[in-house]
C-alpha positions as CSV (number, residue, x, y, z in Angstrom):
1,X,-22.0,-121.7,62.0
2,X,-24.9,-121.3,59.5
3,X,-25.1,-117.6,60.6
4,X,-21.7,-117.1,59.5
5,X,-21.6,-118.7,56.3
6,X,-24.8,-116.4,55.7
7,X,-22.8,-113.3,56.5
8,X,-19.7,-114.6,54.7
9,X,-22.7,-114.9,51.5
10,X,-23.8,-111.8,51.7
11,X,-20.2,-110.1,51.9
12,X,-19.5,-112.0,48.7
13,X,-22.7,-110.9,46.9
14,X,-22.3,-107.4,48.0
15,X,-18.6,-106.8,47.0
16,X,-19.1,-106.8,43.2
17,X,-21.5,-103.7,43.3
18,X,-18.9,-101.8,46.5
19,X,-16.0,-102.0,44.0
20,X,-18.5,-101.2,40.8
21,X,-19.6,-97.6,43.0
22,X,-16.1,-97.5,43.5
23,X,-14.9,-97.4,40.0
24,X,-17.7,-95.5,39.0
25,X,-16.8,-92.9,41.8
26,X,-12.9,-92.7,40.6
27,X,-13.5,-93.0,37.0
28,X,-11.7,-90.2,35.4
29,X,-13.9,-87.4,33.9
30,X,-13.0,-87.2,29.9
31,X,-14.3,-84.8,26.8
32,X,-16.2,-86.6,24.3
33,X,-16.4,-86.0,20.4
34,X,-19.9,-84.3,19.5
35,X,-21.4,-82.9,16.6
36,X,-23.9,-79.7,16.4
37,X,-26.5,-79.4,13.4
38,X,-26.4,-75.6,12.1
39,X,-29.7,-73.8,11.0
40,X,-27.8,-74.0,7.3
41,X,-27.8,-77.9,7.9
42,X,-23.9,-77.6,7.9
43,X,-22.4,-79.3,11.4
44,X,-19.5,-78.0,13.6
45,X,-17.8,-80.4,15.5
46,X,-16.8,-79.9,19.0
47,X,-15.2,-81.6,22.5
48,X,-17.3,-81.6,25.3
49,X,-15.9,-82.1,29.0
50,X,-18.3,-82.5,31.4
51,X,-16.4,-82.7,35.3
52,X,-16.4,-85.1,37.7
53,X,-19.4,-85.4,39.5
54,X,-21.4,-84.0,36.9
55,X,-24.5,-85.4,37.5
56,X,-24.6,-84.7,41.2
57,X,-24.1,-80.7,41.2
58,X,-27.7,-78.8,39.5
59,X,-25.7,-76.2,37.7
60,X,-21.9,-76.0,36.5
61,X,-19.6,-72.9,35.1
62,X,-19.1,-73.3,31.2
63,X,-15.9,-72.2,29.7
64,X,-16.1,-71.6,26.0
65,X,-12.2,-72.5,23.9
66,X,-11.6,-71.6,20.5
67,X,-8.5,-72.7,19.0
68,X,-5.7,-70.9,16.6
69,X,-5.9,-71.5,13.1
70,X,-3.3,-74.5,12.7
71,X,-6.0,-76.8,14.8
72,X,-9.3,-76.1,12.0
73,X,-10.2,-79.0,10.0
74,X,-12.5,-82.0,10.6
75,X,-10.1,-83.9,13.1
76,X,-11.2,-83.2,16.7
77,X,-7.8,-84.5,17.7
78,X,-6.2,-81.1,16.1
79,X,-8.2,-79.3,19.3
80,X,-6.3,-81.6,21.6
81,X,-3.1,-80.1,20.6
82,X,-3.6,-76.7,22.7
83,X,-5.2,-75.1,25.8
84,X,-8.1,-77.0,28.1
85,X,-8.6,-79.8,25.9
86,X,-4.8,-80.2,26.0
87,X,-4.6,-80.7,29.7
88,X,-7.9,-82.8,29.9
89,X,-5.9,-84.9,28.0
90,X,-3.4,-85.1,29.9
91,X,-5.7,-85.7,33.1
92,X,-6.1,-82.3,34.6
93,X,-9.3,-81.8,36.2
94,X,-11.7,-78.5,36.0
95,X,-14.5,-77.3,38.3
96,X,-16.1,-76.3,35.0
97,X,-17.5,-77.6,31.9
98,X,-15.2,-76.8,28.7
99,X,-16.7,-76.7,24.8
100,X,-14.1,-76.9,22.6
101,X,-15.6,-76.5,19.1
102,X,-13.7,-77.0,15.7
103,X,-13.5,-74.4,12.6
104,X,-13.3,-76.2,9.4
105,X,-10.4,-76.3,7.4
106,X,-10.0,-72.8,5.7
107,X,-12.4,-70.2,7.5
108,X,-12.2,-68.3,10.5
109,X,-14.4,-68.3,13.6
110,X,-18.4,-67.7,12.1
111,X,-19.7,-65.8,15.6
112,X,-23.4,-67.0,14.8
113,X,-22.4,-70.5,14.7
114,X,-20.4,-70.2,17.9
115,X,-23.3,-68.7,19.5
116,X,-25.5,-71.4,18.3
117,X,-23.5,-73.8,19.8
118,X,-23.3,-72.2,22.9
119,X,-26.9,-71.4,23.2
120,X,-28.0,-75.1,22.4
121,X,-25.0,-76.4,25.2
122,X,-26.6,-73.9,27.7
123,X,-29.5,-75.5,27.4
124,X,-29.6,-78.8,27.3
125,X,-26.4,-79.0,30.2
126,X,-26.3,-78.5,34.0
127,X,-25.5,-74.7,32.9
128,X,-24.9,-71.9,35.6
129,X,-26.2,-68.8,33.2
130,X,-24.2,-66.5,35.6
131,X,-20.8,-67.9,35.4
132,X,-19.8,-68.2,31.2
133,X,-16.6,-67.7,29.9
134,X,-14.5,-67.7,26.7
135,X,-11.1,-68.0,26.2
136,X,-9.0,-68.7,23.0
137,X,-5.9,-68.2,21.2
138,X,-4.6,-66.3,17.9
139,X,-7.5,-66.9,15.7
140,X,-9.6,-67.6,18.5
141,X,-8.4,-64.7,20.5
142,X,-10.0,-62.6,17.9
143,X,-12.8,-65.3,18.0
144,X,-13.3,-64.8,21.7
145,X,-13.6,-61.2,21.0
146,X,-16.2,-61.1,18.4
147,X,-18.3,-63.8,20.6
148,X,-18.5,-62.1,23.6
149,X,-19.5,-59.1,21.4
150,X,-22.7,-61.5,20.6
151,X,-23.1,-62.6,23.7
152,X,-22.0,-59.7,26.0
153,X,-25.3,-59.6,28.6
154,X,-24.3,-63.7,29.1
155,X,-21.2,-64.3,29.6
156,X,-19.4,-63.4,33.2
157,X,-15.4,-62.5,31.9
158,X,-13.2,-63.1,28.8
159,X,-9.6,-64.1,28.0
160,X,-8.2,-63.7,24.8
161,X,-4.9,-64.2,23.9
162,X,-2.8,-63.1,20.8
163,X,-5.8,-62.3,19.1
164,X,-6.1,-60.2,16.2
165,X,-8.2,-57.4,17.5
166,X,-11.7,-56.5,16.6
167,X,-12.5,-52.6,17.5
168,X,-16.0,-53.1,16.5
169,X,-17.2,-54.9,19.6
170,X,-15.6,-52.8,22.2
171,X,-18.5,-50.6,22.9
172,X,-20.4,-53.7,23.7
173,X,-18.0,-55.6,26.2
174,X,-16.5,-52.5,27.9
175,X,-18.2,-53.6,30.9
176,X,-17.0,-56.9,31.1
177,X,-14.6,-58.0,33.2
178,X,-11.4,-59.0,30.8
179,X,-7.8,-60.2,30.6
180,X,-5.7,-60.0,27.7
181,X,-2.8,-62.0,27.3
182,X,0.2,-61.6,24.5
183,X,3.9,-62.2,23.7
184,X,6.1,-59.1,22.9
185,X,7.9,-60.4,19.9
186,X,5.0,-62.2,18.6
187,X,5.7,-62.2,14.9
188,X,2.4,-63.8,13.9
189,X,-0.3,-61.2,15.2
190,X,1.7,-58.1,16.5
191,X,1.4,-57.4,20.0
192,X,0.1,-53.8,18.8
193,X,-3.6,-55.7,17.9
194,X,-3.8,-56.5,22.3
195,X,-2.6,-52.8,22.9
196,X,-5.4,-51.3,20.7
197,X,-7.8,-53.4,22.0
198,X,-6.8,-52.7,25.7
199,X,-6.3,-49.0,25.1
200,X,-10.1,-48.3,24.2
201,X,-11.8,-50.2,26.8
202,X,-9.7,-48.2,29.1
203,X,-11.4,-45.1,27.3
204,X,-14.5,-46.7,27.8
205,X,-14.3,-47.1,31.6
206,X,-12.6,-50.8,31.6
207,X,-10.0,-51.6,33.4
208,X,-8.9,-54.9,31.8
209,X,-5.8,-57.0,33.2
210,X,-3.2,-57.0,30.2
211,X,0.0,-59.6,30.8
212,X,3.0,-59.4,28.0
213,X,5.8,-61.7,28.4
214,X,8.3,-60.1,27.6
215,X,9.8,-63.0,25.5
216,X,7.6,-64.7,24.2
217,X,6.9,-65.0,20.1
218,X,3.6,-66.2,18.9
219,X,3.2,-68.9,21.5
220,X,2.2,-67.0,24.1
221,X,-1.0,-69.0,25.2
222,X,1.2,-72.4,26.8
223,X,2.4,-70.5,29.9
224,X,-1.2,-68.9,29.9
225,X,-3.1,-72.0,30.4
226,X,-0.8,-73.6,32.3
227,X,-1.2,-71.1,34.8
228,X,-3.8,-71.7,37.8
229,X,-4.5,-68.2,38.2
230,X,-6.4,-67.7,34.7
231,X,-8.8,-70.2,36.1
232,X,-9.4,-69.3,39.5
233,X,-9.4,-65.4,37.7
234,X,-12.5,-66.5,35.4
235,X,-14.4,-68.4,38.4
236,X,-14.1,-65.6,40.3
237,X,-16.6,-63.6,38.4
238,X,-20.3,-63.9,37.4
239,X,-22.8,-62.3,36.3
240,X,-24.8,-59.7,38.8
241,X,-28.5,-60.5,37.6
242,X,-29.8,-63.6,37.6
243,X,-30.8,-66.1,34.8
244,X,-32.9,-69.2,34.7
């Protein structure tokens, strides 16, 4: 009798902390508000999502997201609106760490400070230095352009969509593996800035993956992110040599 009531204890005692590892176990990842201290003592303001299981994996993929021009300002909820953070939101789960900084109100994408950001995230996070990718719409589709351009011996594969094109950078990411995305009656950025963009890489020996709906206006990032492919496209690539 006393044995039991000494089992029946210890059960009791020890089923606080099995349903605390529980919970800890199923607790939903989630992208926290951050803030990153420029070398000009400015700040840029960015989501962070770190995956489930974080802490128990040495080294993650990093996707980079920069957002159109309707989401800059100081309200990280604006990023929310569009793309990854979108979908984290709404409880989707990645294999993959996702930055999503913010462009303040009235400026485009500054490629230095990106880079800065990206630099100091690869560095202080569980990083994998062979698998980094960008993505981004409109404003950020030029964005993701102009950072790779900075960054083209680090990151692994690009997708930029409805970007405004940047001709200056295609010598420097011609080797990268990329896939441009773009509505055909876009009104906002014409689909003719993709086209350029796509047509001299090919000169350079690229063979980038180009996908026009054939519908679509400006908007042509929804169907984009939505889809599982892009995702499993990115992850699929990495870099040949390896960094520390």
């Amino acid at each position: 009798m006393k044995l039991s009531r000494v089992f029946c204890l210890s059960l009791f005692l020890l089923f606080p902390l099995a349903v605390g590892l529980q919970a800890a176990e199923e607790k939903p990842a989630t992208q926290s508000e951050e803030t990153f201290e420029l070398s000009d003592g400015k700040e840029m303001n960015f989501l962070l999502y770190l995956p489930k299981g974080y802490e128990q994996q040495p080294k993650w993929p990093l996707v980079l997201f920069l957002h159109g021009a309707g989401e800059r300002g100081d309200d990280l909820s604006l990023v929310k609106k569009h793309g990854p953070p979108k979908l984290i939101e709404k409880g989707k789960e990645f294999p993959f760490i996702v930055v999503s900084p913010q462009c303040p109100k009235g400026t485009w994408w500054v490629t230095e400070d990106v880079v800065a950001l990206m630099k100091h995230i690869m560095q202080i996070h569980n990083v994998d230095k062979n698998r980094v990718y960008i993505t981004g719409l409109s404003m950020g589709g030029r964005g993701t352009w102009q950072v790779a351009g900075a960054m083209s011996g680090e990151v692994a594969a690009i997708a930029p969509i409805c970007g405004p094109s940047d001709v200056s950078v295609v010598e420097k990411i011609a080797h990268l593996p990329i896939w441009v995305f773009h509505g055909a009656k876009d009104p906002v950025v014409k689909i003719s800035h993709s086209e350029d963009m796509v047509k001299l890489l090919k000169e350079k020996g690229n063979e980038p993956k180009f996908t026009i709906y054939p519908e679509a206006n400006h908007d042509s990032w929804t169907e984009t992110y939505d889809n599982q492919q892009l995702y499993e496209w990115l992850l699929s690539h990495k870099l040949e040599t390896d960094q520390e």
